[in-house]
mmCIF file as Biopython writes it, N, C-alpha, C and O atoms, coordinates in Angstrom:
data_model
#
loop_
_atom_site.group_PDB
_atom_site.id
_atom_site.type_symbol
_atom_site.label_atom_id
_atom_site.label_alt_id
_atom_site.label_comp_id
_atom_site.label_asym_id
_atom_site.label_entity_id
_atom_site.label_seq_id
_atom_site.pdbx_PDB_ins_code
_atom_site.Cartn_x
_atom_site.Cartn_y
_atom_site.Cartn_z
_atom_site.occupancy
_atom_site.B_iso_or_equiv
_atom_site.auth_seq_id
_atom_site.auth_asym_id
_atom_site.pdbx_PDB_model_num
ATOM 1   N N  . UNK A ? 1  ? -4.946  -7.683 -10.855 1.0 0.0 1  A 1 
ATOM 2   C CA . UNK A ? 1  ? -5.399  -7.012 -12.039 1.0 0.0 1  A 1 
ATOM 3   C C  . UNK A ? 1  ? -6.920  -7.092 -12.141 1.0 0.0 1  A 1 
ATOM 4   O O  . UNK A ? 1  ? -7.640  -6.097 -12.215 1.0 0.0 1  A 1 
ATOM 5   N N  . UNK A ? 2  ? -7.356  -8.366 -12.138 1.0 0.0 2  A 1 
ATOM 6   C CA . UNK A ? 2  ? -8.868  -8.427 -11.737 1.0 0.0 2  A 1 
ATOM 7   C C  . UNK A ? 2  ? -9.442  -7.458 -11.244 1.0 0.0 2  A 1 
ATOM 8   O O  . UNK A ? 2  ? -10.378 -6.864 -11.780 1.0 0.0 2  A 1 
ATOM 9   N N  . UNK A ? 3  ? -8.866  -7.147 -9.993  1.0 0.0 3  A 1 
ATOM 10  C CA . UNK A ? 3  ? -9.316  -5.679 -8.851  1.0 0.0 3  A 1 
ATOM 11  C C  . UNK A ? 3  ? -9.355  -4.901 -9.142  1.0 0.0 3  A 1 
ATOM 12  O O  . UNK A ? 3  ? -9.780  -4.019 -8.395  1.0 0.0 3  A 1 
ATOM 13  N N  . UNK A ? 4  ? -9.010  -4.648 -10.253 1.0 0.0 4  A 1 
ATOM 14  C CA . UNK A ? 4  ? -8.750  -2.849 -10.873 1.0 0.0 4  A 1 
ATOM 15  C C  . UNK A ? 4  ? -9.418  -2.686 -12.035 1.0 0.0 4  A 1 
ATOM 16  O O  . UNK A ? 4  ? -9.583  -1.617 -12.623 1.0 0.0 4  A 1 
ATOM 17  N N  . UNK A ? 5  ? -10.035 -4.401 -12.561 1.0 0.0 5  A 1 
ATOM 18  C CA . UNK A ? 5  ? -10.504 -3.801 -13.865 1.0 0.0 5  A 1 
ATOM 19  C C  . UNK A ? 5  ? -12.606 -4.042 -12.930 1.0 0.0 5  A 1 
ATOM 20  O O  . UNK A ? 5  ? -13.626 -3.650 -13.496 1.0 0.0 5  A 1 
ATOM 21  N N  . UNK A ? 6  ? -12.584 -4.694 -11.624 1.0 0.0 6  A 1 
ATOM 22  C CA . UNK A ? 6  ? -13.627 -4.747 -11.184 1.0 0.0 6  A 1 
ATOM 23  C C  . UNK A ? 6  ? -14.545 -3.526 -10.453 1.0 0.0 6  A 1 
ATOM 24  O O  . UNK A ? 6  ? -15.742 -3.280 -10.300 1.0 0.0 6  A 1 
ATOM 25  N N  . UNK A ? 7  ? -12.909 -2.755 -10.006 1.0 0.0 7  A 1 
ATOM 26  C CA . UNK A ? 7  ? -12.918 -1.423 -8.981  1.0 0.0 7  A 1 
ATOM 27  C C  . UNK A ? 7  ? -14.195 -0.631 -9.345  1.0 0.0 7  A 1 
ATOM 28  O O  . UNK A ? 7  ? -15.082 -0.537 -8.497  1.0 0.0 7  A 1 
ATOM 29  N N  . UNK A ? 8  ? -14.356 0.021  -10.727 1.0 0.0 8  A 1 
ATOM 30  C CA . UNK A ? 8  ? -15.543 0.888  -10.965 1.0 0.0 8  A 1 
ATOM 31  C C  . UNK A ? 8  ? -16.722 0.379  -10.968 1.0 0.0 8  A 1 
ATOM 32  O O  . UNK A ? 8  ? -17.676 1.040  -11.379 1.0 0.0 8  A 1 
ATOM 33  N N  . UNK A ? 9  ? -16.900 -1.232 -10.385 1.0 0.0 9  A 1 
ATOM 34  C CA . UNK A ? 9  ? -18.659 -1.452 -10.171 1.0 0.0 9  A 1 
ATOM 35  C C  . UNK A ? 9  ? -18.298 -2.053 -8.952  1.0 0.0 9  A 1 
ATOM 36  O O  . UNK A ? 9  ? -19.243 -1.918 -8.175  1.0 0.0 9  A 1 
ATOM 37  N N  . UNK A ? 10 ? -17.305 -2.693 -8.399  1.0 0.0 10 A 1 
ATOM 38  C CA . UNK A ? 10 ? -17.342 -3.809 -7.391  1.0 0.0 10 A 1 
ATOM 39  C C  . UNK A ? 10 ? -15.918 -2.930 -6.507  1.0 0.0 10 A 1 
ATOM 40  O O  . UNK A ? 10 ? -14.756 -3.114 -6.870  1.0 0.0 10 A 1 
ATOM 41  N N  . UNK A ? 11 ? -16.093 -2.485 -5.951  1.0 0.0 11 A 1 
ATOM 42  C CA . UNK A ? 11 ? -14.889 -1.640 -5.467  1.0 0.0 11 A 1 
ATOM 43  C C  . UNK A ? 11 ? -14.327 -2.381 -4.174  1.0 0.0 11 A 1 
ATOM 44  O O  . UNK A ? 11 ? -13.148 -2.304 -3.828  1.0 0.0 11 A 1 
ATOM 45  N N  . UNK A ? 12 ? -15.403 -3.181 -3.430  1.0 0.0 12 A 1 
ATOM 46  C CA . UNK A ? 12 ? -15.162 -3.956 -2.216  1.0 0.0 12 A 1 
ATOM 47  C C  . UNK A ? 12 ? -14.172 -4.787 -2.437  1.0 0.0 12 A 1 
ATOM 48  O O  . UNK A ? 12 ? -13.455 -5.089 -1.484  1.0 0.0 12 A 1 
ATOM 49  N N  . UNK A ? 13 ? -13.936 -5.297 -3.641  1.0 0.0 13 A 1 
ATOM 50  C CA . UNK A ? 13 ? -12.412 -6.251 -3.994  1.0 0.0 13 A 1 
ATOM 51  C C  . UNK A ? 13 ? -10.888 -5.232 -3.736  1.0 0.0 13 A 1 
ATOM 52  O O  . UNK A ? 13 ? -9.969  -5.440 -2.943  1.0 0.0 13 A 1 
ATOM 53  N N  . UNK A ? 14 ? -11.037 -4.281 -4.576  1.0 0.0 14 A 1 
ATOM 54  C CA . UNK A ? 14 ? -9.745  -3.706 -4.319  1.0 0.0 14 A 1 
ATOM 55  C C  . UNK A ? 14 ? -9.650  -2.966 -3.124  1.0 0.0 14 A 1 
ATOM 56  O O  . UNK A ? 14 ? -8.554  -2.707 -2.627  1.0 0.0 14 A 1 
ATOM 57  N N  . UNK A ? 15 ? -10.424 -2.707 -2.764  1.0 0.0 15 A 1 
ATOM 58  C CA . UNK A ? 15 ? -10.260 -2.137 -0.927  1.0 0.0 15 A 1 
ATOM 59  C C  . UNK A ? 15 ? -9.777  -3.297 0.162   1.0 0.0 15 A 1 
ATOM 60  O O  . UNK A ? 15 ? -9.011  -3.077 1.100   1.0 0.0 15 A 1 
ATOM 61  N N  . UNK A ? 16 ? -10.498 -4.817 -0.217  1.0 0.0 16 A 1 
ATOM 62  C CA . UNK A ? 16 ? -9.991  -5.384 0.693   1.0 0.0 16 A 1 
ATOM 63  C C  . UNK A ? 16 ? -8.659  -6.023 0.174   1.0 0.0 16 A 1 
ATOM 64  O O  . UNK A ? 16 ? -7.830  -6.341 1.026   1.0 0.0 16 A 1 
ATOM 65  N N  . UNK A ? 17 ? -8.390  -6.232 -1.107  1.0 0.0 17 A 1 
ATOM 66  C CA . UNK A ? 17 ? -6.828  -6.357 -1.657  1.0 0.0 17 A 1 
ATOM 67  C C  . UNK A ? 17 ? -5.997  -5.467 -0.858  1.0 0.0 17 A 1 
ATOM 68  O O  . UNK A ? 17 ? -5.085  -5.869 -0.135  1.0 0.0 17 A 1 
ATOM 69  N N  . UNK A ? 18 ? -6.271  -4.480 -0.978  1.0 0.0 18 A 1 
ATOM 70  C CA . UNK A ? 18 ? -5.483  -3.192 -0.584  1.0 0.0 18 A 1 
ATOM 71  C C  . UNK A ? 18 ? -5.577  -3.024 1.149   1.0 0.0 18 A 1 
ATOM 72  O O  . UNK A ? 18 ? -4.567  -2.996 1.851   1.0 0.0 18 A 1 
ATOM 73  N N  . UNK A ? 19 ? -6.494  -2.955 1.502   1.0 0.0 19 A 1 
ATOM 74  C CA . UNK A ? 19 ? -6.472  -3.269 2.836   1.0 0.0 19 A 1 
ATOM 75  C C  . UNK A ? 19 ? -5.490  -3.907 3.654   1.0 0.0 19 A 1 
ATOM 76  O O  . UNK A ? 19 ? -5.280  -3.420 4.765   1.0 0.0 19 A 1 
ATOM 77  N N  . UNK A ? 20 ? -4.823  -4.969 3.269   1.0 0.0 20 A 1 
ATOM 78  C CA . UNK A ? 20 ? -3.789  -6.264 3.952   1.0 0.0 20 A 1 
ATOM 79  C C  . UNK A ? 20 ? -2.519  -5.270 3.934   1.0 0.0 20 A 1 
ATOM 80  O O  . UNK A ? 20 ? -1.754  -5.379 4.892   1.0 0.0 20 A 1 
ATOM 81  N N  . UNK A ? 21 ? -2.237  -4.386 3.020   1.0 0.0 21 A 1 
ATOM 82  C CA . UNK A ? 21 ? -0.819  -4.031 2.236   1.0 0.0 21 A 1 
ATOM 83  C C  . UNK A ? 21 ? -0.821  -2.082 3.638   1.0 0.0 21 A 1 
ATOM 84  O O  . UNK A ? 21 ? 0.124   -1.356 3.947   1.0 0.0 21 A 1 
ATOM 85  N N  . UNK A ? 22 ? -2.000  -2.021 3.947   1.0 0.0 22 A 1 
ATOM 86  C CA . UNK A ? 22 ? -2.404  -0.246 4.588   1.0 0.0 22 A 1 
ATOM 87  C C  . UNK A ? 22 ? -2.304  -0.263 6.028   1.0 0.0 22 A 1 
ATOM 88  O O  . UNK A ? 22 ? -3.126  -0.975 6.605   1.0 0.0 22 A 1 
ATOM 89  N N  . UNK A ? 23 ? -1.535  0.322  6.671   1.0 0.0 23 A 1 
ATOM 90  C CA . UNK A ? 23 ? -2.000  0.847  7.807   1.0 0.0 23 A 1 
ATOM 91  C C  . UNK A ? 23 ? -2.615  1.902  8.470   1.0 0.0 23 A 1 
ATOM 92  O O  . UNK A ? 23 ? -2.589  3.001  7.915   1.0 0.0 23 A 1 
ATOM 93  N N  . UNK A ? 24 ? -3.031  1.813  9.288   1.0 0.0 24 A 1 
ATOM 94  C CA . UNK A ? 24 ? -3.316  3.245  10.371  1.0 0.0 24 A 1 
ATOM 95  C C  . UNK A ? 24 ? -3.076  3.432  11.343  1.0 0.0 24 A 1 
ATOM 96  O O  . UNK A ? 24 ? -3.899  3.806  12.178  1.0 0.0 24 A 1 
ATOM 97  N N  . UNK A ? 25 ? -1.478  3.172  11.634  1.0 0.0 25 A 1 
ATOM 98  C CA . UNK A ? 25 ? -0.379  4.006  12.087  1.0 0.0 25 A 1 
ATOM 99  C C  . UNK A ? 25 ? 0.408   4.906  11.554  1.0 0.0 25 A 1 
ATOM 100 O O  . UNK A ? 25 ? 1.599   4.669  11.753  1.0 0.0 25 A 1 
ATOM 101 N N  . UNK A ? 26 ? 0.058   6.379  10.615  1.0 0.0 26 A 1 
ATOM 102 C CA . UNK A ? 26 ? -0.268  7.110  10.364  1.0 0.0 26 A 1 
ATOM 103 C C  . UNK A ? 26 ? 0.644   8.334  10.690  1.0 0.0 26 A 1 
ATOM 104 O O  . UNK A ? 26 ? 1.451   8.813  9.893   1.0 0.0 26 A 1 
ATOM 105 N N  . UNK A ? 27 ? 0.396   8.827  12.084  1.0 0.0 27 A 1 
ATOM 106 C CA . UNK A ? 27 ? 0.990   9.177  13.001  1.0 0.0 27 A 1 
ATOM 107 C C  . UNK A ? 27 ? 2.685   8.539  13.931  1.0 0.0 27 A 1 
ATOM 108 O O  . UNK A ? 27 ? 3.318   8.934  14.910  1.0 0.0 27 A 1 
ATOM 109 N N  . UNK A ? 28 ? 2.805   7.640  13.145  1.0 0.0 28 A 1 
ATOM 110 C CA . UNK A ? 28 ? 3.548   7.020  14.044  1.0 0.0 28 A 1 
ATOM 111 C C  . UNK A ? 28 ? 5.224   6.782  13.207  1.0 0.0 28 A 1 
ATOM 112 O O  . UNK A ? 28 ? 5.640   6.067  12.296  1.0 0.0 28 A 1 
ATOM 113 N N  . UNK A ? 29 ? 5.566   7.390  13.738  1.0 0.0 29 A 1 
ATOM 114 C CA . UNK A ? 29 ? 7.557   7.984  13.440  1.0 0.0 29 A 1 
ATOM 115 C C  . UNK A ? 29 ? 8.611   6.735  12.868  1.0 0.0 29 A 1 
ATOM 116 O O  . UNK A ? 29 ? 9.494   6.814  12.013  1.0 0.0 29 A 1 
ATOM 117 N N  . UNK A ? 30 ? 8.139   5.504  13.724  1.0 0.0 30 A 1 
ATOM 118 C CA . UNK A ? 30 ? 8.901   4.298  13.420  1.0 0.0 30 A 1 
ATOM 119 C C  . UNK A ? 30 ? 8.263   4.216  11.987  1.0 0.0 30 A 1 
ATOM 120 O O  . UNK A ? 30 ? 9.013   4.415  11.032  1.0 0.0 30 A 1 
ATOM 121 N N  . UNK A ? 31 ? 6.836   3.917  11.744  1.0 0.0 31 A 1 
ATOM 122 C CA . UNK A ? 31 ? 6.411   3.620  10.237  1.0 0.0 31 A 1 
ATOM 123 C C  . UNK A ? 31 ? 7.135   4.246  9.185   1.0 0.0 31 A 1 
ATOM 124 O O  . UNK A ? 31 ? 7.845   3.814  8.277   1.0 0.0 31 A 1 
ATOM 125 N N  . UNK A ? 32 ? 6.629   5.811  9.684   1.0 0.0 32 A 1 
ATOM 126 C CA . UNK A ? 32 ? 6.991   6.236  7.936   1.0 0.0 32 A 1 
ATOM 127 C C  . UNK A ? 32 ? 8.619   6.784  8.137   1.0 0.0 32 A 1 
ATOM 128 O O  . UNK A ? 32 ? 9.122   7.589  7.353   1.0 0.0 32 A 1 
ATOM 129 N N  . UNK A ? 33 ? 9.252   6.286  9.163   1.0 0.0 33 A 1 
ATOM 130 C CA . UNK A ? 33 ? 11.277  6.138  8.963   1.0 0.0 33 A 1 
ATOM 131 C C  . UNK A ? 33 ? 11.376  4.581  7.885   1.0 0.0 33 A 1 
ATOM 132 O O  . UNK A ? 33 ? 11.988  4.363  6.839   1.0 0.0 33 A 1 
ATOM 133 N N  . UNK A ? 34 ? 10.485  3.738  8.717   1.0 0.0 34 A 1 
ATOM 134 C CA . UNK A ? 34 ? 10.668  2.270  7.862   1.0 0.0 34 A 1 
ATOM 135 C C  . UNK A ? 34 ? 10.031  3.012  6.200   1.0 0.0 34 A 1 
ATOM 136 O O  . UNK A ? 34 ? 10.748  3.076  5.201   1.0 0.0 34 A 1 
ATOM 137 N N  . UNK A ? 35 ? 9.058   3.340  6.232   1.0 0.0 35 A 1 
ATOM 138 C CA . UNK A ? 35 ? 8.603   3.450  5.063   1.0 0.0 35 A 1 
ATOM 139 C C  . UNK A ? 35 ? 9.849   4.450  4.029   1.0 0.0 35 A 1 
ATOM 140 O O  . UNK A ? 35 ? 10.096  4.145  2.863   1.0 0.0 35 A 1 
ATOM 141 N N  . UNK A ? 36 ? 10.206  5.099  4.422   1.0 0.0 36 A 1 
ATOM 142 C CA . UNK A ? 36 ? 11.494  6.044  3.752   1.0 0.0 36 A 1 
ATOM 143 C C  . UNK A ? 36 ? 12.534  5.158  3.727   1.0 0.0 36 A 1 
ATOM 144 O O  . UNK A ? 36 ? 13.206  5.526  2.763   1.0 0.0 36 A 1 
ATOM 145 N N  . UNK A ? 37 ? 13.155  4.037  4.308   1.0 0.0 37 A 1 
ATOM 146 C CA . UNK A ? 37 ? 13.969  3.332  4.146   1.0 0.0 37 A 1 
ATOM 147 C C  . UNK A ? 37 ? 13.635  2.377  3.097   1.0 0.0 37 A 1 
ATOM 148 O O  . UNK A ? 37 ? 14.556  1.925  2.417   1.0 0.0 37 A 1 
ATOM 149 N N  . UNK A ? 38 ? 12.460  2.021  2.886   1.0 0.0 38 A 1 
ATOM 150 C CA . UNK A ? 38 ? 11.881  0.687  1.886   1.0 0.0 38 A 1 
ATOM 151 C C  . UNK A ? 38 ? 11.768  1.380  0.605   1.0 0.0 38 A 1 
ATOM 152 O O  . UNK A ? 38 ? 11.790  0.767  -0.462  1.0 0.0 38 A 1 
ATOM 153 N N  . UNK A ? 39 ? 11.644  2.691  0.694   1.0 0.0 39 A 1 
ATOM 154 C CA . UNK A ? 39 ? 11.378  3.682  -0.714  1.0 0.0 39 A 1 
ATOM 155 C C  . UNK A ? 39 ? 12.833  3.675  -0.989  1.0 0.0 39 A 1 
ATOM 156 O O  . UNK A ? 39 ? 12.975  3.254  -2.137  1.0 0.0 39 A 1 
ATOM 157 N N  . UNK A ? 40 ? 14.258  4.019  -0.322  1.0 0.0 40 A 1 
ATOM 158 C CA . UNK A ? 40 ? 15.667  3.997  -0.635  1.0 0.0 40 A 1 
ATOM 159 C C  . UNK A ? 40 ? 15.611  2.865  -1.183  1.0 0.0 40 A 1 
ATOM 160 O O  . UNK A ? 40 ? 15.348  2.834  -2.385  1.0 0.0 40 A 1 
ATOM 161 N N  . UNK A ? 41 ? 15.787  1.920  -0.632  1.0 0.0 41 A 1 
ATOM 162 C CA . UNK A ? 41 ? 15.558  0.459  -0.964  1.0 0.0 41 A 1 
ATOM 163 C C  . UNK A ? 41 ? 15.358  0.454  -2.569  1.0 0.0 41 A 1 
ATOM 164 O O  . UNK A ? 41 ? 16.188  0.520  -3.476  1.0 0.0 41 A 1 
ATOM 165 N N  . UNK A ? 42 ? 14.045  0.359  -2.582  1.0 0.0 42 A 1 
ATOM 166 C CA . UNK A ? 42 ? 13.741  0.073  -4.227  1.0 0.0 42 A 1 
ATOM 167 C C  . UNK A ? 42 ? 14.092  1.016  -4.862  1.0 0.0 42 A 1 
ATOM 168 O O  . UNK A ? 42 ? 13.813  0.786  -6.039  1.0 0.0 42 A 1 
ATOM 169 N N  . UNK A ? 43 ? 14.585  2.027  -4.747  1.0 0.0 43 A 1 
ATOM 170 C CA . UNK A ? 43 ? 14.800  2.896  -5.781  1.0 0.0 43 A 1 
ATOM 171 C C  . UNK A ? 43 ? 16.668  2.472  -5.688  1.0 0.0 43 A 1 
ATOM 172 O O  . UNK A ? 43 ? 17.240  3.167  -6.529  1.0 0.0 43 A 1 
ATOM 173 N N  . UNK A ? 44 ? 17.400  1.815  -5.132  1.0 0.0 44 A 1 
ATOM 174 C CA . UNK A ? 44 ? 18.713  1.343  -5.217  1.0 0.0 44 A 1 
ATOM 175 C C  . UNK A ? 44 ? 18.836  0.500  -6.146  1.0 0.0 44 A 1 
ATOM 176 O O  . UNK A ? 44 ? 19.611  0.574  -7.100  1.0 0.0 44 A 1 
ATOM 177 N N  . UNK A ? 45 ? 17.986  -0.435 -5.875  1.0 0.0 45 A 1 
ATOM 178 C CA . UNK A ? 45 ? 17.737  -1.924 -6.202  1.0 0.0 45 A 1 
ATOM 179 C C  . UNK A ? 45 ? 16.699  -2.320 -7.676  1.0 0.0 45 A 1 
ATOM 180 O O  . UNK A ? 45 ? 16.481  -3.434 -8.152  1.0 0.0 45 A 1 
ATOM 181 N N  . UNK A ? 46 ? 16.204  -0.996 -8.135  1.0 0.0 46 A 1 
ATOM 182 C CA . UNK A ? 46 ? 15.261  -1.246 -9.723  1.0 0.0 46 A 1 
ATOM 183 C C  . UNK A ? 46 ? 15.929  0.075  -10.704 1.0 0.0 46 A 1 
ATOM 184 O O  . UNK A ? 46 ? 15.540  0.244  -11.860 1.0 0.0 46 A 1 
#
């Protein structure tokens, strides 16, 4: 929460928060199948 209320002067916090959680495999078929499975997922499960 910090990160977001720092974002509009200090933006280097929530980029590197966010950074750990991002990839850039992008392009790549296995990711966004996992990523469509983790979206089923929580939308089962909340």
């Amino acid at each position: 929460m910090n990160a977001m209320m720092q974002s509009p002067t200090k933006s280097s916090v929530l980029k590197t928060l966010l950074g750990k959680a991002l990839t850039t495999k992008i392009n790549d078929r296995e990711m966004f199948m996992k990523g469509i499975d983790y979206s089923y997922y929580y939308e089962e499960n909340n």
